[in-house]
C-alpha positions in Angstrom: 86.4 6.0 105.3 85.0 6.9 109.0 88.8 6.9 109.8 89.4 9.8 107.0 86.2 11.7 107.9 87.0 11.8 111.5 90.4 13.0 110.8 88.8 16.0 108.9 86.5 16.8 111.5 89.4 16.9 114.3 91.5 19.3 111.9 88.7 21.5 111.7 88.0 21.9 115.4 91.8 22.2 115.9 91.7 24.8 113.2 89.1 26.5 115.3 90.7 26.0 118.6 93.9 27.2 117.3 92.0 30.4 115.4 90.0 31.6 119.1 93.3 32.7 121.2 94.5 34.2 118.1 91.4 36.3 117.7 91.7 36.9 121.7 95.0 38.4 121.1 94.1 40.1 118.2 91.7 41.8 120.4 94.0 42.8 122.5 96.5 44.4 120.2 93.2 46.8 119.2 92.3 47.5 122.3 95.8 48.9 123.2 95.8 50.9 119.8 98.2 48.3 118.0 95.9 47.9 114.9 98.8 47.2 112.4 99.7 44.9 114.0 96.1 43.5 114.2 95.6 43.8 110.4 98.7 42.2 109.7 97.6 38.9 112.1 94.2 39.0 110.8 95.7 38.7 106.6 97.8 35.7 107.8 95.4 33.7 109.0 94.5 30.8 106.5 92.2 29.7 105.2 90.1 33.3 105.4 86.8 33.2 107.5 83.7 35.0 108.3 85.0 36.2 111.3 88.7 37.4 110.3 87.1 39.3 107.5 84.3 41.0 109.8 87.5 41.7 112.5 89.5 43.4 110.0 86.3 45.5 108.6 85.8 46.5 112.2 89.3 47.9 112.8 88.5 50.0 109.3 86.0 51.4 110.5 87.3 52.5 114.1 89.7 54.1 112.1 87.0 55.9 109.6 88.5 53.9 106.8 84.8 53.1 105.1 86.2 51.9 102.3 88.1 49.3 103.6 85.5 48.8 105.7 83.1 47.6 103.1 85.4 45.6 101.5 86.2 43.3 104.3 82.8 43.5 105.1 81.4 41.9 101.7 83.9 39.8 101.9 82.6 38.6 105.6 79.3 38.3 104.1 79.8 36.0 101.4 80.8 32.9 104.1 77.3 33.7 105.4 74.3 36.0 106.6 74.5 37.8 109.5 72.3 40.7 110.6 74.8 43.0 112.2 77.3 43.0 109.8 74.8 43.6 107.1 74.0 46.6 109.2 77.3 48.2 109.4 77.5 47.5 105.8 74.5 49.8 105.5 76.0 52.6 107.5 79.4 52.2 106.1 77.9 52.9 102.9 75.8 56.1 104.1 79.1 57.6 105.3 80.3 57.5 102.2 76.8 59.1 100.2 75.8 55.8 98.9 72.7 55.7 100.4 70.5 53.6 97.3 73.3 50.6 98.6 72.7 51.0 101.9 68.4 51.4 101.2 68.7 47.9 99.5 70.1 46.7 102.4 67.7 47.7 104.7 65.1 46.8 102.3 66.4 43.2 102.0 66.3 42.9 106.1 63.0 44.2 106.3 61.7 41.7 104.0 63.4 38.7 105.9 62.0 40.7 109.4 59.3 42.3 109.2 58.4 42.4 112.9 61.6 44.2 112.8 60.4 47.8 113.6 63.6 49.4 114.2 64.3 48.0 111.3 61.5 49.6 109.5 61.9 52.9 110.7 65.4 53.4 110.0 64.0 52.6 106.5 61.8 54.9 106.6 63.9 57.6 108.4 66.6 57.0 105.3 63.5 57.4 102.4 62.7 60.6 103.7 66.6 61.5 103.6 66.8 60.9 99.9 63.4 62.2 98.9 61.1 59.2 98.3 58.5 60.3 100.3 55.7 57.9 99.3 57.9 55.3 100.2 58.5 56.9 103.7 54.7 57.2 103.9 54.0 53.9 103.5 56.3 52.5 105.8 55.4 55.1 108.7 51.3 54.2 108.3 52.7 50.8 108.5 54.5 51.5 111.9 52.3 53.5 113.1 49.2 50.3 112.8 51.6 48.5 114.5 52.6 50.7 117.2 49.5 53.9 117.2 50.8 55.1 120.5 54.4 56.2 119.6 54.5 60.0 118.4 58.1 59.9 116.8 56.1 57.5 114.0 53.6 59.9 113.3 56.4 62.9 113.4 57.8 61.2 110.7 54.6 60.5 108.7 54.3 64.3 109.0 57.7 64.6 107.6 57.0 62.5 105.0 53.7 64.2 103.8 55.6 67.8 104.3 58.4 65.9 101.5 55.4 65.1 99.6 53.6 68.6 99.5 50.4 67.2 101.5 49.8 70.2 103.8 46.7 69.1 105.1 48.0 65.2 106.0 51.0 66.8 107.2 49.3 69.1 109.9 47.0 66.3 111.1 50.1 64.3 111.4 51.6 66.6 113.7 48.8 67.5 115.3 48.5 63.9 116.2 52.1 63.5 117.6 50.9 66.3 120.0 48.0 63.9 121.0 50.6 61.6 121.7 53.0 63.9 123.5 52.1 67.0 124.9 55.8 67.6 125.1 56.7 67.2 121.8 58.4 70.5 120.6 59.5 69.3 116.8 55.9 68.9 116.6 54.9 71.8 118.3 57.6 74.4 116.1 56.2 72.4 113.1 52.4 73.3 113.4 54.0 76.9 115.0 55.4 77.6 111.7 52.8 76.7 109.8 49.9 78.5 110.9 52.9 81.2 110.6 52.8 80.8 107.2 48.9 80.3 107.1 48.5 84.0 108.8 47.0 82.1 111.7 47.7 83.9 114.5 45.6 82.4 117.4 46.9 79.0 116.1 50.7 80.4 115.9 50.1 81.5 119.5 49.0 78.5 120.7 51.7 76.5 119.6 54.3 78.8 120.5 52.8 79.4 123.9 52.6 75.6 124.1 56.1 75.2 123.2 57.9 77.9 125.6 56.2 76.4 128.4 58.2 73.0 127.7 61.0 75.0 127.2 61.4 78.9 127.4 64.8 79.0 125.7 63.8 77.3 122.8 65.8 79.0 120.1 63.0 78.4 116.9 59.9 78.9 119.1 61.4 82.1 119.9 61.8 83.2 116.4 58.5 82.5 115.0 57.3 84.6 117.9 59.6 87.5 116.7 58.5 87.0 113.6 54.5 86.9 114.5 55.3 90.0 116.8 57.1 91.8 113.7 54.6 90.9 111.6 52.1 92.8 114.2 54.1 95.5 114.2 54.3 94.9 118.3 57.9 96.4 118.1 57.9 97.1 122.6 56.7 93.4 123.0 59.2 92.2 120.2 62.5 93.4 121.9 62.0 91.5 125.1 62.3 88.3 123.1 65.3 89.2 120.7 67.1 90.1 123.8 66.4 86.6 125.0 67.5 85.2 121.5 70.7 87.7 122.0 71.5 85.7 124.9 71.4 82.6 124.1 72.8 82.8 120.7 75.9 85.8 120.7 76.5 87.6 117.3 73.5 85.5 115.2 72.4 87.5 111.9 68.7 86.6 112.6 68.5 88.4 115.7 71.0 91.2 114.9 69.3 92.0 112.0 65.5 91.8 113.8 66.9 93.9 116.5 67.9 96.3 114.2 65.4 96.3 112.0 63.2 96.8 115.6 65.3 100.0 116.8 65.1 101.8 113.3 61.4 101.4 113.5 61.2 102.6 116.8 63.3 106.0 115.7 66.5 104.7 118.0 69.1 105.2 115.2 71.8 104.3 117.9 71.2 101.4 118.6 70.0 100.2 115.3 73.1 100.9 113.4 75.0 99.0 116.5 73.1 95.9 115.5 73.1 96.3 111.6 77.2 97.0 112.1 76.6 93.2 113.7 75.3 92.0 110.5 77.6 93.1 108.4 80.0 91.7 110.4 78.0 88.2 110.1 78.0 88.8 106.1 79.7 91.0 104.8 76.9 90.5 101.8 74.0 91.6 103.4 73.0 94.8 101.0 70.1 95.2 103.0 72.1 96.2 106.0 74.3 98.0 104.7 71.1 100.1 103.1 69.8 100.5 106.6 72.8 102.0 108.1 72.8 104.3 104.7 69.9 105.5 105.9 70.6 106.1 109.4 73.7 107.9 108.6 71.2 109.9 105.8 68.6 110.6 108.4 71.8 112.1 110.9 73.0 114.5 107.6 76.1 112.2 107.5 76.2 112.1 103.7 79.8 111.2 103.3 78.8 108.4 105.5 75.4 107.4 104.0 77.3 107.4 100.4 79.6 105.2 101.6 77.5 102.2 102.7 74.6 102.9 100.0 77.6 102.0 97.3 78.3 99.0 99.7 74.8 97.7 99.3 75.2 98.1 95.3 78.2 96.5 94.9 77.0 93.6 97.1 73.6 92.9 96.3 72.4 90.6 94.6 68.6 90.7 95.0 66.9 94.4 93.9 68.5 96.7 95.6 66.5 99.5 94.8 66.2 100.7 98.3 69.9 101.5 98.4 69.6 103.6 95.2 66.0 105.1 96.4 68.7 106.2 99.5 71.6 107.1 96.7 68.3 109.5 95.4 67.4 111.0 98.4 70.6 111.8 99.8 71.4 113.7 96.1 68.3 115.4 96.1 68.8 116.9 99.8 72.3 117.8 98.6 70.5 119.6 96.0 72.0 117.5 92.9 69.0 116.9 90.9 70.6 115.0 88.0 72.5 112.5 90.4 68.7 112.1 92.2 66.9 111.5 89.0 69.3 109.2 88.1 69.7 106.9 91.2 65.5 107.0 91.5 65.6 105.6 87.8 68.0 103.2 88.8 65.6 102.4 91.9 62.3 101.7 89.4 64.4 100.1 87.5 66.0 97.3 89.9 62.5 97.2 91.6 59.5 98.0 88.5 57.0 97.6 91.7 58.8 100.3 93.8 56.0 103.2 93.2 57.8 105.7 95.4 60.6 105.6 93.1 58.7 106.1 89.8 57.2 109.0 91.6 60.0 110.6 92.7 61.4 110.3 89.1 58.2 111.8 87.4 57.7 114.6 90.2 61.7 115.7 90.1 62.2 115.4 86.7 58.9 117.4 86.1 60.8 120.2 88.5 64.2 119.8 86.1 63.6 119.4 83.1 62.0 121.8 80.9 60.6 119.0 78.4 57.5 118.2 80.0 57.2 115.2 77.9 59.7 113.4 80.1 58.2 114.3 83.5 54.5 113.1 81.5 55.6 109.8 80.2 56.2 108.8 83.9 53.6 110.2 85.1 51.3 108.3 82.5 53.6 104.8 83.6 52.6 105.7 87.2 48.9 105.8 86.5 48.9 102.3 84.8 50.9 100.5 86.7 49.9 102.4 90.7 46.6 104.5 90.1 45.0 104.5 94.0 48.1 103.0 95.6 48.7 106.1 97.2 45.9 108.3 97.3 48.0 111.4 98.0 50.5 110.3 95.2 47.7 109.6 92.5 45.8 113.2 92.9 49.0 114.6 92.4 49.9 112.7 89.5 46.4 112.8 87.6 46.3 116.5 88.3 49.8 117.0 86.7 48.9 114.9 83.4 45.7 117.2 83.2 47.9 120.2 83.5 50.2 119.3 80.9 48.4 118.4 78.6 46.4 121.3 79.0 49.9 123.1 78.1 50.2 121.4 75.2 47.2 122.0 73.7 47.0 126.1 74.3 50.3 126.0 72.6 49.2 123.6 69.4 51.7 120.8 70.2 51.4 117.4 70.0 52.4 115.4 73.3 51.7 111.4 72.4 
C-alpha cells in the first residue's frame, strides 16, 4: 500500500516537473508574439490545471478577446480560489458591460477581506458607475472612518451624494476634500459649479480663484468663469478668458459660440459672425447660430443674406426657434412686406407663447394692416393677460390701444367681444 501511494505521489511531482519548463516555454512563445502557438501547447496539456487555464485566459486577454478570457478564467477558478484571477475576472467582465458580474465579485472579496481598502473602493468607485448610490455611500463613510485623512474617499462620498440628489451632503463632502487637499481641483470645479448654479457669486469666485492658482489653464475652471462673467454682463473682462480657452482648445463650440455671443453684444458684428461661422462649422445644427448671424447680416441690410441663414435655423432647430422667425419678421417688415411680417411674428409667439415682443409686434402691425380692428384687439387683449407691466413702454401702448378701440366700437353701435 505505501509502495502504491508513493508511486502516486512521484507521478505527481514528475507531472509537475515535467509541466514547469513547458509553461517556461510557453512563456516564451508569448513573449515573442507566438500566441498560437502558445494556445495550442497550453490545450494539450493533460490533465487541465489551475494554471494552464489562467495562462490561456491571460493570452485572451492581451489580445482583447474577453470572452475567451472569462471562459478560461472560470474555468481556472474552479481548481481553486485565487485573488488575482478573480480580479481580472471582474474587469474582464466590465469590458464587456457586465458590470452586476463583475460587482458580485468584488462584493464576494470584500467580504473575505475586509481590511482590503483598495478593495473597497474600487467597489465603491463601480456602485457609483451603475447608479447605486446608497451603496457607494456606505462604502465611502466606511473608508473614510478607516482612513479620515485621504480626500479622494471623501471626493467620492461627494460623488455619491451628488448620484443621490443630497446637495447639502454633497457640498460638505467636497468641501471637506478641500480640507484635505488644498490642491484638489475636481473638488474645487465641483463646489465652483455649484455655487454657479446657486447664484453664489463670492463663493463661485473663490473657488475659481482657488482653482486657477493650482492651475491657470484649467479648461472647466475657465468656463464657469466665462460663464459667471456672462452672467454679469462683464463682456471686456469676459474676452480675455475665451481667448485663453481659444488657445488651449482650437475650434471648441463652447468658446466659439461665447465669443460670439460676446462680440455681438459688444456691437463688433465682424468678429461675431467669424466665430458663429465657427459654430456652425462645429454643428451644423446649431439654430441658434445660425439665427445670430441672420441677424448680423439683418442689422448690415444684407437681406438676401439674413433670409438665408434665418431659414437655416428653421429647418434645423429643434428647440423654439422663435428668434429666427422674430428675425424672418423683422427683416419683412423693414422690406416693407407686412403680411410676410405678421406672419413670421405669429409664427415667433407661437414657437415661443412667452416671447412678448413677438405678440406685440403681431398686435401693433396687424393693428397698422388690417382694417378689422378686432384682430389687432384680440392680441392686444392676449398681451395684457399674459405680459401686463413686463414692459412698461409696451403695456401703455397696448392698454391705450384697447381703450381706443373699443371706444370705436361703441360710437359706431358695434359689438366687439
Amino acid at each position: 500500500m505505501k509502495k502504491k501511494i508513493l508511486i502516486v505521489v512521484l507521478f505527481v511531482i514528475v507531472k509537475v516537473g515535467a509541466q514547469t519548463p513547458t509553461f517556461s516555454a510557453i512563456d516564451s512563445l508569448v513573449e515573442n508574439g507566438r500566441y498560437l502557438i502558445a494556445l495550442d501547447k497550453l490545450k494539450a496539456i493533460q490533465p487541465p490545471s489551475f494554471l494552464a487555464n489562467y495562462k490561456t485566459a491571460l493570452i485572451y486577454e492581451s489580445i482583447d478577446n474577453y470572452k475567451q478570457t472569462i471562459a478560461y478564467l472560470e474555468k481556472a477558478l474552479r481548481f481553486k480560489e485565487n485573488k488575482k484571477a478573480s480580479l481580472k475576472l471582474a474587469k474582464a467582465y466590465l469590458r464587456i458591460s457586465k458590470s452586476n458580474k463583475a460587482i458580485t465579485i468584488y462584493e464576494d472579496l470584500v467580504e473575505k477581506d475586509t481590511s482590503n481598502l483598495i478593495l473597497k473602493y474600487q467597489l465603491g468607485k463601480l456602485y457609483l458607475k451603475n447608479r447605486k448610490p446608497k451603496k457607494a455611500i456606505a462604502v465611502f463613510k466606511n473608508l473614510i472612518a478607516k482612513d479620515s485623512l485621504n480626500p479622494h474617499f471623501s471626493y467620492q462620498l461627494g460623488l455619491a451624494y451628488a448620484l443621490n440628489r443630497d446637495n447639502n451632503r454633497k457640498m460638505n463632502s467636497f468641501l471637506d476634500v478641500v480640507k484635505k487637499d488644498s490642491t484638489h481641483l475636481k473638488a474645487m470645479t465641483k463646489l465652483a459649479s455649484s455655487y454657479f448654479y446657486l447664484k453664489d457669486k463670492d463663493s463661485t469666485y473663490l473657488y475659481i480663484n482657488k482653482g486657477l492658482q493650482v492651475n491657470p489653464n484649467h479648461i472647466s475652471l475657465n468656463r464657469i468663469k466665462a460663464n459667471q462673467l456672462y452672467r454679469e454682463k462683464d463682456f471686456k473682462a469676459i474676452v480675455p478668458v475665451l481667448l485663453q480657452l481659444d488657445s488651449l482648445e482650437k475650434m471648441e463650440h463652447f468658446t466659439n459660440n461665447m465669443l460670439g455671443k460676446v462680440y455681438y453684444q459688444k456691437e463688433d458684428y465682424k468678429n461675431a459672425a467669424k466665430r458663429f461661422k465657427n459654430v456652425v462649422k462645429i454643428d451644423t445644427q446649431d439654430f441658434k447660430a445660425y439665427t445670430y448671424l441672420g441677424n448680423i447680416a439683418l442689422k448690415e441690410k444684407n437681406y438676401k443674406i439674413a433670409r438665408l441663414y434665418y431659414f437655416r435655423a428653421t429647418t434645423v432647430g429643434k428647440e423654439k426657434r422663435d428668434d429666427a422667425f422674430y428675425g424672418l419678421a423683422t427683416m419683412a417688415y423693414e422690406q416693407k412686406k407686412p403680411q410676410t411680417a405678421i406672419r413670421y411674428f405669429k409664427k415667433a409667439f407661437e414657437e415661443n407663447s412667452r416671447n412678448y415682443k413677438a405678440l406685440f409686434q403681431l398686435a401693433r402691425l396687424s393693428d397698422d394692416y388690417y382694417e378689422d380692428k378686432k384682430i389687432a384687439y384680440k392680441h392686444y387683449k392676449t398681451f395684457k393677460k399674459m405680459f401686463l407691466n413686463r414692459d412698461k413702454e409696451m403695456s401703455d401702448f397696448v392698454e391705450s390701444r384697447i381703450t381706443a378701440i373699443k371706444k370705436a366700437f361703441f360710437i359706431k353701435g358695434e359689438s366687439l367681444e
